[in-house]
C-alpha atoms as one frame of an Amber mdcrd trajectory, in Angstrom:
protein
  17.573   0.647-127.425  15.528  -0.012-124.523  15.221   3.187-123.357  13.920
   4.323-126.743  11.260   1.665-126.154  10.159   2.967-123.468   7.937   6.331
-123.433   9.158   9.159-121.084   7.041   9.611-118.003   6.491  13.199-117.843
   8.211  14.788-114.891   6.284  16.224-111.757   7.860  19.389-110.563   8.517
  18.898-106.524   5.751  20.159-104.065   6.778  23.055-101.839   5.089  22.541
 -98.198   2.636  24.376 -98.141   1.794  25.639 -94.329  -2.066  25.039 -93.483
  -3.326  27.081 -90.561  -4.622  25.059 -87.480  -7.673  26.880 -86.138  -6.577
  27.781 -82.430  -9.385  26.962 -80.070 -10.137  29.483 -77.732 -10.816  28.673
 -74.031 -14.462  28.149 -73.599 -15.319  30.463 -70.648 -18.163  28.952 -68.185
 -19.876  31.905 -66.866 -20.256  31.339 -63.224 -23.939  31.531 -62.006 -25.237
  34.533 -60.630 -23.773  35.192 -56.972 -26.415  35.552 -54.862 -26.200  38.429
 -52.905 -25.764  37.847 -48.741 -28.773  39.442 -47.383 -28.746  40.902 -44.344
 -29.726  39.404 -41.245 -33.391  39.884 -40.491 -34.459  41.066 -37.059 -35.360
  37.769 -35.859 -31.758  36.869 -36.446 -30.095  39.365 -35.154 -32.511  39.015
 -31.693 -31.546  35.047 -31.499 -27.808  35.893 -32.141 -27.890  37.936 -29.213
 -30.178  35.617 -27.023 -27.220  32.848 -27.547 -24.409  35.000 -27.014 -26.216
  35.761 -23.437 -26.922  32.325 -22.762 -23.483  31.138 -23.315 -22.361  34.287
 -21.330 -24.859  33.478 -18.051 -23.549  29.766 -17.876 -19.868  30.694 -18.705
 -20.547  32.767 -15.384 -23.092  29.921 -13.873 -20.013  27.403 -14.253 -17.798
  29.681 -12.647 -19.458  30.207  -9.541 -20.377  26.090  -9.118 -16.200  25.882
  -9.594 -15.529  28.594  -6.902 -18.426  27.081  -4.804 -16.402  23.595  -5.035
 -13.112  24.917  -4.261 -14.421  27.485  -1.682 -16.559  24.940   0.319 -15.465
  21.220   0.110 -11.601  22.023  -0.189 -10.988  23.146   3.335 -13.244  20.142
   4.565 -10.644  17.559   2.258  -8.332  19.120   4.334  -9.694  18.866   7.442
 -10.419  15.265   7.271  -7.272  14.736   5.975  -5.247  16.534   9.356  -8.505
  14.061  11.229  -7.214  11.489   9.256  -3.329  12.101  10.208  -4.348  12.831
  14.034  -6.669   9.272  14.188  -3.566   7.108  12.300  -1.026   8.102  15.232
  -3.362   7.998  17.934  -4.110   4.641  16.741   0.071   4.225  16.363   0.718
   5.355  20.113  -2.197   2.886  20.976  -0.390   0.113  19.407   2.621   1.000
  20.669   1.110   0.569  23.880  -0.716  -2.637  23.498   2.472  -4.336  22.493
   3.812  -3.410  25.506   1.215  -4.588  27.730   0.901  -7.793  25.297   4.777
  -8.025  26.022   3.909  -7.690  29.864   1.382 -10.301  30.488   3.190 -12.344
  28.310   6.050 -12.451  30.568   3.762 -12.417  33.609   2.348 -15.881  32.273
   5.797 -17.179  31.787   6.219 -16.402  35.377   3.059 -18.034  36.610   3.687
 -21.394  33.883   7.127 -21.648  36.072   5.401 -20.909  39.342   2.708 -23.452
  38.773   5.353 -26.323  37.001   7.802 -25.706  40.531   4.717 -26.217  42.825
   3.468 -29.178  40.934   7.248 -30.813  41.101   6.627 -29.667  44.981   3.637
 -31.918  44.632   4.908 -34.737  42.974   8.187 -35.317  45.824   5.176 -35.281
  48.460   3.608 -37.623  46.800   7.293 -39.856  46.107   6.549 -39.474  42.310
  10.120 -38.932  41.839   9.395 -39.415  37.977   6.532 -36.697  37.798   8.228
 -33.949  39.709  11.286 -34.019  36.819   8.712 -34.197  34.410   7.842 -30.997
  35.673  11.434 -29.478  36.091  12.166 -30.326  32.821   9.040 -27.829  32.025
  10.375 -25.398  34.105  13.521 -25.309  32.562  12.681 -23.938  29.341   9.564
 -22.021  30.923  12.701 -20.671  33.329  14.204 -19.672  30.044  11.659 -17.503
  28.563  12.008 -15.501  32.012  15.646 -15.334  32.159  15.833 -11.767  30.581
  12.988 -10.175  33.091  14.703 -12.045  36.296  17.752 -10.378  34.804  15.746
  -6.756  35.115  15.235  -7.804  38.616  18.858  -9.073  39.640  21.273 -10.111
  37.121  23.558 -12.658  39.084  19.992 -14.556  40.499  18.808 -15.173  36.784
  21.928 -16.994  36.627  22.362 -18.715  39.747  18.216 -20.066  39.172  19.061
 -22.041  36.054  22.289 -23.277  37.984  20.022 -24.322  41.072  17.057 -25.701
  39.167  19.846 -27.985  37.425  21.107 -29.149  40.447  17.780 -29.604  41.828
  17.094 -32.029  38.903  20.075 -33.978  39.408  19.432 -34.673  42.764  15.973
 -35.436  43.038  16.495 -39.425  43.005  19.317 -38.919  45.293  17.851 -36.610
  47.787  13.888 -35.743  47.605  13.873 -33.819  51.009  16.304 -31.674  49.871
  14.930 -31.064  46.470  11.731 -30.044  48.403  13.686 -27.365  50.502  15.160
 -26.111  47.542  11.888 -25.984  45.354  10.561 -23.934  48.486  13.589 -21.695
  48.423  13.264 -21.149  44.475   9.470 -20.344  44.784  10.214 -17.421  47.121
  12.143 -16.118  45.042  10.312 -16.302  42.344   6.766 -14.710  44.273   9.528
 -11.898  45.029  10.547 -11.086  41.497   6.971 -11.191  40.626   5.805  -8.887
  43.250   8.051  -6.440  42.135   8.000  -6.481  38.433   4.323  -7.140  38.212
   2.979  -5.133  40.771  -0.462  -4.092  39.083
């Protein structure tokens, strides 16, 4: 009953797809400008091209000669002063060398005069009966004796030894016996002049 009521729609046949061309767009082409054609070089050109090339070509050859100058000229000389250099540095060595030795000498020479001049002052200081002043100046001349000990050994081994020995006993008997400590003082200051005379005979 109700479908009697209502009225039939009318029926819509089904679409088929229908296929719709797209328009294909073609690739707009940019024309490229004009190329503009290379013209050749004008005379002008062509005569400063080959200026420069010369140029560069006279101070490739410029350069090369201030190079060969350098090398031919100053090189030796470098070498020169440095052989001048060598040769000056050991002459200045053997110099040294020899200095130090002399230094060495006179030092030892003045260790053999402070001893000469400390026994002749203890000399002077038993004439006087300063008993304390002359081992003052023992004492002195025992380490001054010292510093001598290896040159008196040059001289004569066996009298660097017995001088210490005799310079003790000279000490130790100075309160005792002055007159003899003179005699010996007198006997150990020849000696000494001896050793000197022949080890620094200038």
């Amino acid at each position: 009953m109700n479908e009697n009521n209502f009225e039939k729609e009318p029926e819509i046949p089904p679409v088929e797809a229908v296929e719709i061309p797209v328009p294909v767009e073609e690739p707009v082409v940019i024309e490229d400008e004009p190329k503009k054609e290379k013209l050749p070089p004008t005379k002008f050109q062509k005569n400063l091209r080959k200026a420069l090339i010369w140029a560069v070509g006279i101070l490739a050859i410029f350069l090369a000669g201030v190079i060969t100058n350098q090398v031919m000229r100053y090189k030796p000389f470098e070498a020169t002063v440095a052989e001048n250099e060598i040769l000056v540095q050991e002459a200045h060595e053997e110099e040294i060398i020899e200095l130090q030795h002399e230094i060495g000498g006179l030092t030892s020479h003045r260790n053999f005069l402070n001893v000469l001049v400390d026994v002749n002052n203890a000399r002077i200081a038993l004439f006087l009966k300063d008993i304390d002043g002359a081992k003052i100046d023992l004492l002195n001349t025992q380490e001054s004796l010292s510093d001598i000990h290896a040159d008196i050994a040059r001289y004569d081994s066996t009298l660097a030894e017995s001088m210490s020995k005799r310079l003790s006993l000279i000490i130790s008997g100075l309160e005792r016996d002055s007159e003899t400590a003179i005699i010996d003082l007198d006997l150990l200051t020849k000696d000494l002049l001896e050793i000197e005379s022949v080890l620094f005979d200038d």
